[in-house]
C-alpha positions in Angstrom: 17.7 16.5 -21.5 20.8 15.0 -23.0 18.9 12.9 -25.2 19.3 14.2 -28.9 16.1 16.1 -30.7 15.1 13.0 -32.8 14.6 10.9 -29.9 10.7 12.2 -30.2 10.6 10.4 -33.1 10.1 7.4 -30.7 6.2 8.2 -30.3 4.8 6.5 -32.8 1.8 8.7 -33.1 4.5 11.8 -33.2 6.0 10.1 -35.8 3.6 9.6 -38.3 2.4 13.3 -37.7 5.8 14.9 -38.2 6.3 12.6 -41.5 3.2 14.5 -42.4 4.0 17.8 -41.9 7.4 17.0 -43.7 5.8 15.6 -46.8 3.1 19.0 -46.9 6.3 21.3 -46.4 7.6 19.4 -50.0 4.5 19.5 -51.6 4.4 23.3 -50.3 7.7 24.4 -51.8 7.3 23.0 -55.1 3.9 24.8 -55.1 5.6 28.0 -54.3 7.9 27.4 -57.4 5.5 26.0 -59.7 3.2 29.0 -59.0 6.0 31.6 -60.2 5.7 29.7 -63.4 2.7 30.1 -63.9 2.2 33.4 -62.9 4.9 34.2 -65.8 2.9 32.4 -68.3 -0.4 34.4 -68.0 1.0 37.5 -67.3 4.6 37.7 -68.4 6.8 40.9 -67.5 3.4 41.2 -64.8 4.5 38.2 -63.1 5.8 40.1 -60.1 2.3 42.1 -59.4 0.7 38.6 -59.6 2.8 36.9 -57.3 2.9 39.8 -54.6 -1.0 40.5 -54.9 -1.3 36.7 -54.1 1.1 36.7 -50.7 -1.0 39.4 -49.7 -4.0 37.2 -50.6 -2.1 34.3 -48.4 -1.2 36.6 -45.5 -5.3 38.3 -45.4 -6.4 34.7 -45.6 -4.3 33.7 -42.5 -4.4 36.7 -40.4 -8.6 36.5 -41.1 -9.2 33.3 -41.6 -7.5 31.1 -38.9 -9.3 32.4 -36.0 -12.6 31.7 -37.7 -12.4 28.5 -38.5 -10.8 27.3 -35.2 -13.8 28.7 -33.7 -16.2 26.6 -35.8 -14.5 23.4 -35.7 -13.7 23.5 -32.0 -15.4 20.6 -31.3 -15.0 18.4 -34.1 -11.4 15.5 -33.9 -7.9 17.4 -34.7 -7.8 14.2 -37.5 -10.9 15.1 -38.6 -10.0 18.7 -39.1 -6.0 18.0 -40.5 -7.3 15.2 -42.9 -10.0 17.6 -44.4 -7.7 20.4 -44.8 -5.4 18.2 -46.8 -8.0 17.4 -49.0 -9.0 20.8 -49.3 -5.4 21.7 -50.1 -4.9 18.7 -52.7 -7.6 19.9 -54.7 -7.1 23.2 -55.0 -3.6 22.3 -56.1 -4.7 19.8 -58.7 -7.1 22.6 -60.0 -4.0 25.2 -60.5 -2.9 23.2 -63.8 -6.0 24.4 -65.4 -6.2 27.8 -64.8 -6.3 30.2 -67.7 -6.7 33.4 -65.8 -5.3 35.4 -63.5 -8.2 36.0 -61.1 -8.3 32.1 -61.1 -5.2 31.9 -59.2 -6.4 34.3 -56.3 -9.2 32.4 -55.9 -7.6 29.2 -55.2 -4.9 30.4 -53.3 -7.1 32.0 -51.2 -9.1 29.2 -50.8 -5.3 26.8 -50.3 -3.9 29.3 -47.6 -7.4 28.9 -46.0 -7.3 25.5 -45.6 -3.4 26.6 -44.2 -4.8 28.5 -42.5 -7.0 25.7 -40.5 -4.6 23.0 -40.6 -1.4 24.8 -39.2 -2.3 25.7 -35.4 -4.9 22.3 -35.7 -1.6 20.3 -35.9 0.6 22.7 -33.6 -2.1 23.0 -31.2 -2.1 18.6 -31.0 1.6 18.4 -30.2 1.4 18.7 -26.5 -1.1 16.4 -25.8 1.0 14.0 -28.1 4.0 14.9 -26.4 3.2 15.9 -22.5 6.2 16.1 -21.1 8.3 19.8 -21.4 11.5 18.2 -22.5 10.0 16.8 -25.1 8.0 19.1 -26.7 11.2 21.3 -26.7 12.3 18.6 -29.2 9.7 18.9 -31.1 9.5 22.2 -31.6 13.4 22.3 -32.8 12.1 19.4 -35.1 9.6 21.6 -36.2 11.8 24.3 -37.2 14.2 22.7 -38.9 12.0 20.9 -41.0 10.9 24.1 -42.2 13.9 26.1 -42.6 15.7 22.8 -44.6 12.2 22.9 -46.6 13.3 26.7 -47.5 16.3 24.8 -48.7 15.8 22.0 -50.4 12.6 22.3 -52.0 13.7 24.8 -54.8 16.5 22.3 -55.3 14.2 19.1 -55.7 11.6 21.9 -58.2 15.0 22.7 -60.4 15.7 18.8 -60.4 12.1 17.9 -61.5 12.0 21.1 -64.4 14.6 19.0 -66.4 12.3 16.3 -67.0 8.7 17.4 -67.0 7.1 20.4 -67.4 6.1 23.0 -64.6 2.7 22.3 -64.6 3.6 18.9 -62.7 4.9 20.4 -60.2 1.2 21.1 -58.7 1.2 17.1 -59.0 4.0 16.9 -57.0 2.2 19.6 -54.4 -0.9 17.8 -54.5 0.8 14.1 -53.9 2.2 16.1 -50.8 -1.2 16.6 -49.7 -2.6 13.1 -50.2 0.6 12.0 -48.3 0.0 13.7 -45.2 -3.6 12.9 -45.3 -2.9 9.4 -45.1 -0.3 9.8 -42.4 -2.7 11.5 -40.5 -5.4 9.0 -40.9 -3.4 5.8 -39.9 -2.1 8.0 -36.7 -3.4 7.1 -33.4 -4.4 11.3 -32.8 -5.6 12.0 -29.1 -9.0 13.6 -29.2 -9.6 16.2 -26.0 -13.4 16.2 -25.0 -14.6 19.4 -25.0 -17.4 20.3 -22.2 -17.1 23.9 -22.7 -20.7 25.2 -23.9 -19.4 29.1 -25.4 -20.7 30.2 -28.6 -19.2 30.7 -31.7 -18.9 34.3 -31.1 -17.1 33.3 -27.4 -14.7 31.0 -29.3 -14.0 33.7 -31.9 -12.6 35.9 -29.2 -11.8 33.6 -26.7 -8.1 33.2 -28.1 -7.4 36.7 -28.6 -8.7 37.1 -24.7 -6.8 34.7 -23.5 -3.7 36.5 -24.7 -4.8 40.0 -23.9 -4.6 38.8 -20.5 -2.4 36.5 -20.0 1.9 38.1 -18.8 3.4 35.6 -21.1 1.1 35.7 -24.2 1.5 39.0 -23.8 5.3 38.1 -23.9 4.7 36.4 -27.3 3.1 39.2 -28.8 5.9 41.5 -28.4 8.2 38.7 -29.6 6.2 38.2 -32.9 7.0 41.9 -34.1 10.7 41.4 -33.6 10.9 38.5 -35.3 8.6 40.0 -38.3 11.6 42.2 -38.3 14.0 40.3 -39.1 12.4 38.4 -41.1 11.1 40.8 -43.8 14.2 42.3 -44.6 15.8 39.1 -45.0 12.8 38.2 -47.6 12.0 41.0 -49.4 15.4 42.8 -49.5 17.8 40.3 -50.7 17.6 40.2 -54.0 18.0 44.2 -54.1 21.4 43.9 -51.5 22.7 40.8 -53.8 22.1 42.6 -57.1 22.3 46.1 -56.5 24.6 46.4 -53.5 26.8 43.6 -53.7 27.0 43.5 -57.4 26.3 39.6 -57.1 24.8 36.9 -60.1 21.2 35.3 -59.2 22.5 32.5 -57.7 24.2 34.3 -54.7 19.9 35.2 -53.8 19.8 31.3 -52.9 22.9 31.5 -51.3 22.1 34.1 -49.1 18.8 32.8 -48.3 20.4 29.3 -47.5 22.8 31.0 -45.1 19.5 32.7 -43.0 18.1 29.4 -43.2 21.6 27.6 -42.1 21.4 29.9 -39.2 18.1 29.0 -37.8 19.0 25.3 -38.1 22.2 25.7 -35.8 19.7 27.8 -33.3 17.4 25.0 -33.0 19.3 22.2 -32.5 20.7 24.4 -29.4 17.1 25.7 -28.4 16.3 22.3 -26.1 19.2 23.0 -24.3 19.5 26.0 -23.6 15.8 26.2 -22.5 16.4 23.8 -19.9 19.8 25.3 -18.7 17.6 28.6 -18.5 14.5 29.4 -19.5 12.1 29.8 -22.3 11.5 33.7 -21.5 15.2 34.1 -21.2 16.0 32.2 -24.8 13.9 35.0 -26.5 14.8 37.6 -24.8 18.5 36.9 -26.1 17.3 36.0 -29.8 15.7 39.6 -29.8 18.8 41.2 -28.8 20.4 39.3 -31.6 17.6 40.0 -34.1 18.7 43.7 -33.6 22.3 43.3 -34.1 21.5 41.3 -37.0 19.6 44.4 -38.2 22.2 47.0 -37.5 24.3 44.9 -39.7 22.2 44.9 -42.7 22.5 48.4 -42.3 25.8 48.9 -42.7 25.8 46.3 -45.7 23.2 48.6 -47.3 26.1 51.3 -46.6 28.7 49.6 -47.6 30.1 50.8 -51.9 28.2 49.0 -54.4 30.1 45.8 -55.5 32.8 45.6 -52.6 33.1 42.5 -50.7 31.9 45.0 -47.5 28.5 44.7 -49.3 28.6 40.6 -50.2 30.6 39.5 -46.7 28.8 41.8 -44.9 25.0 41.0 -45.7 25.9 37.1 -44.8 27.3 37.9 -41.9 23.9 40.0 -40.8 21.9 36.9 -42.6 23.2 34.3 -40.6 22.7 36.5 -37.2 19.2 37.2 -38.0 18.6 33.3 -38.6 20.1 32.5 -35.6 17.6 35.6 -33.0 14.8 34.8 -35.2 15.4 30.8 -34.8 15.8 31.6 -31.0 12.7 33.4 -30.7 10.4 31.8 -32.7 11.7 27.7 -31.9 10.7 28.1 -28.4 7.6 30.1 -28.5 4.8 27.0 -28.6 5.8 25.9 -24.7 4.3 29.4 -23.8 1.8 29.1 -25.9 0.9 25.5 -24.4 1.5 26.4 -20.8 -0.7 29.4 -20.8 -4.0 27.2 -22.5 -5.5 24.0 -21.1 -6.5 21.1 -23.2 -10.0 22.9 -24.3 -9.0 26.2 -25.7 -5.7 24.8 -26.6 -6.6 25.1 -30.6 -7.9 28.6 -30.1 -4.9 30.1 -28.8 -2.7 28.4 -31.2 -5.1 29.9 -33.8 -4.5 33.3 -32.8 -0.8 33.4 -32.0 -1.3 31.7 -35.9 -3.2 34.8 -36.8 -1.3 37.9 -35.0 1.9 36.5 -36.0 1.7 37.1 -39.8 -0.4 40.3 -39.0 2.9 41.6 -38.0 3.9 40.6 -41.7 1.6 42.9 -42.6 3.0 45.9 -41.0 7.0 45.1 -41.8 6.3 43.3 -45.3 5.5 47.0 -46.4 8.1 48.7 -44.6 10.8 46.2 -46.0 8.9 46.7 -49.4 8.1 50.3 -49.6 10.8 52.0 -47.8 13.8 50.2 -49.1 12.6 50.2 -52.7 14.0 53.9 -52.2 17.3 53.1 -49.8 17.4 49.5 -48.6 19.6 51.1 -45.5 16.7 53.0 -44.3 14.5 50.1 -44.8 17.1 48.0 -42.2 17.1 50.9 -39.9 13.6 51.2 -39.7 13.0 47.7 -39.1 16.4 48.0 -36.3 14.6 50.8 -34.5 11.1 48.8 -34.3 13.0 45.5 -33.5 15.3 47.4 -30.6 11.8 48.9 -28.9 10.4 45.4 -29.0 13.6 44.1 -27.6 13.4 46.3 -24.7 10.2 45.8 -23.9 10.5 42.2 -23.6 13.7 42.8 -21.5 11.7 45.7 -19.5 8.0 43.1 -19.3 9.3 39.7 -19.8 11.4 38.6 -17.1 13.7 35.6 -17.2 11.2 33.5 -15.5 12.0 30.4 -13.7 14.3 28.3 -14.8 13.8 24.5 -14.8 15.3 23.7 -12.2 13.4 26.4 -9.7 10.1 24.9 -11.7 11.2 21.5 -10.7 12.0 22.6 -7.1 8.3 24.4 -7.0 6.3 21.3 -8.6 8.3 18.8 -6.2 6.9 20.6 -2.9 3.7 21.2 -4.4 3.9 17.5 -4.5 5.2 16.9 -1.4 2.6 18.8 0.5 -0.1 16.7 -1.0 1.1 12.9 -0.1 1.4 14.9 3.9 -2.1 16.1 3.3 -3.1 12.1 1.6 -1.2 10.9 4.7 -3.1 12.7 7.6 -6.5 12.0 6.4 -8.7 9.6 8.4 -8.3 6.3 7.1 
């Protein structure tokens, strides 16, 4: 385990499908950007209706979508399904220059975060059969998340670069060349493809992932993590700009700062997620970002406290910021080793499409507390979300259990081991 977190870059196959997962993430932020833009354009001072009516749109399309479709292309390749929601995704963006109306841009949104929708757990669910071993994976999963969370970053950056020399409109070039990028990645990478021989029907495979984590300990494990990282995450997202500008009496470009510095903390968590998982134990990692998440909360309490324009206010949000990227990194870095140790190679994509699909139905319940409550006291917001987060921390401290470290798991599948060359050895020859 003391290789570094790149050295998964090895693979050649992993490789070529990180590169494309880092080239939709660009093609994704500058979407998220351009789409601002454009919302401004049709709808001026209504921008902001526009925009939140189509995150809902996003977040009903992946909490009812994702299941679905894993359901009906279970049995076709992983490429297959990746490459044709790239294309999907490429053309919806190349179709956003052109709309004139507003309803326009909920249709194709819906029909963008749909094919999201499909090609998110597809490519999460591929990972471990690309990448067997535990160790690994680990890696890839910290890859995973930092690509994302420097994505956050950088891509509003690169969008603010590219608005000095061409219009905003080609920034949904830009989104869709992200799209064609990872489609050819994809295409030219040698993807495993797992042989199904299971003969359920679409209505079976449609439940079969919520099943599996109904009763399964540690998917059960996950779901309680999901809601307090929901936590955590909504108030960083939808309260900021109100702390910054309101509270802390700060200019727009402090929102980006703060955002960075949640962002900035979930990097430093995953680069130390491979090894402290293997020093401990994946249970035990999330079970300590959880109790962090609610400290993290507790503080953006008392920043929401703190007198209007006092450095209390500014100091003290970043503080809570960078705590909350750090539980929420610690959580959610680790989760895709339970999620591939509790499914086998067949209903592997299902159960990555509903973790996919419960996950941001959690958004669903804290999007509107962050939103609704704290647009009348941002304080009460935080505490809200601190008193959810600190009952979903203890009941993965109460259900969870630190499970067995690696080194017991190593210990176990060594005698399993050696019992079976004495059982090879004794048989009649």
């Amino acid at each position: 385990m003391r290789a570094g977190i790149v050295s998964v870059l090895g693979n050649r196959t992993y490789r070529r499908l990180f590169g494309a997962q880092v080239i939709a993430l660009v093609g994704t932020g500058l979407l998220t950007v351009a789409l601002g833009l454009l919302a401004f354009e049709l709808s001026g001072a209504a921008a902001g209706a526009v925009l939140g009516t189509a995150l809902a749109i996003k977040m009903v399309a992946y909490v009812g979508v994702a299941p679905v479709i894993a359901a009906l292309v279970h049995r076709l390749p992983a490429k297959a399904v990746l490459v044709g929601a790239d294309l999907m995704r490429l053309a919806m963006a190349a179709s956003l220059p052109f709309v004139t109306e507003v309803w326009q841009i909920y249709a194709l949104i819906f029909l963008l975060q749909a094919a999201s929708a499909t090609f998110t757990p597809t490519f999460q669910s591929l990972i471990p059969s690309v990448l067997p071993a535990p160790d690994d994976y680990t890696r890839a999963l910290s890859l995973s998340r930092i690509a994302y969370d420097l994505e956050a970053i950088l891509s509003p950056v690169l969008a603010a670069a590219l608005l000095v020399i061409v219009p905003f409109s080609a920034l949904f070039a830009g989104t869709a060349f992200g799209f064609a990028g990872s489609a050819v990645l994809l295409l030219v990478a040698a993807v495993p493809r797992v042989a199904s021989t299971e003969s359920s029907t679409f209505w079976q495979r449609l439940a079969g992932g919520a099943r599996t984590f109904l009763r399964t300990p540690s998917l059960r494990f996950v779901l309680v993590a999901n809601v307090v990282v929901a936590t955590g995450v909504a108030l960083v997202l939808v309260n900021t700009v109100v702390l910054v500008k309101d509270r802390a009496g700060a200019e727009d470009a402090a929102v980006a700062l703060a955002l960075a510095v949640f962002g900035a903390g979930s990097v430093v968590a995953a680069l130390a997620v491979p090894r402290a998982v293997a020093r401990w134990s994946v249970p035990a990692v999330m079970q300590t970002g959880a109790v962090i998440v609610s400290g993290g909360l507790a503080g953006g309490v008392a920043a929401a406290l703190a007198p209007a324009g006092s450095g209390a206010a500014w100091w003290g949000m970043l503080a809570a910021w960078l705590v909350l990227g750090v539980g929420t990194s610690l959580i959610a870095t680790p989760t895709g080793r339970l999620l591939a140790e509790a499914a086998n190679p067949e209903n592997r994509s299902l159960v990555f499409a509903a973790q996919f699909a419960l996950s941001h139905a959690c958004y669903l319940v804290t999007y509107p507390i962050a939103g609704w409550v704290g647009a009348g006291d941002v304080a009460a917001s935080a505490a809200v979300l601190g008193g959810v987060a600190a009952g979903a921390t203890l009941a993965l401290l109460l259900i969870g259990g630190s499970g067995p470290t690696p080194k017991r798991r190593a210990r176990v599948t060594e005698a399993g081991a050696s019992v079976r060359r004495r059982r090879a050895s004794s048989r009649p020859r």
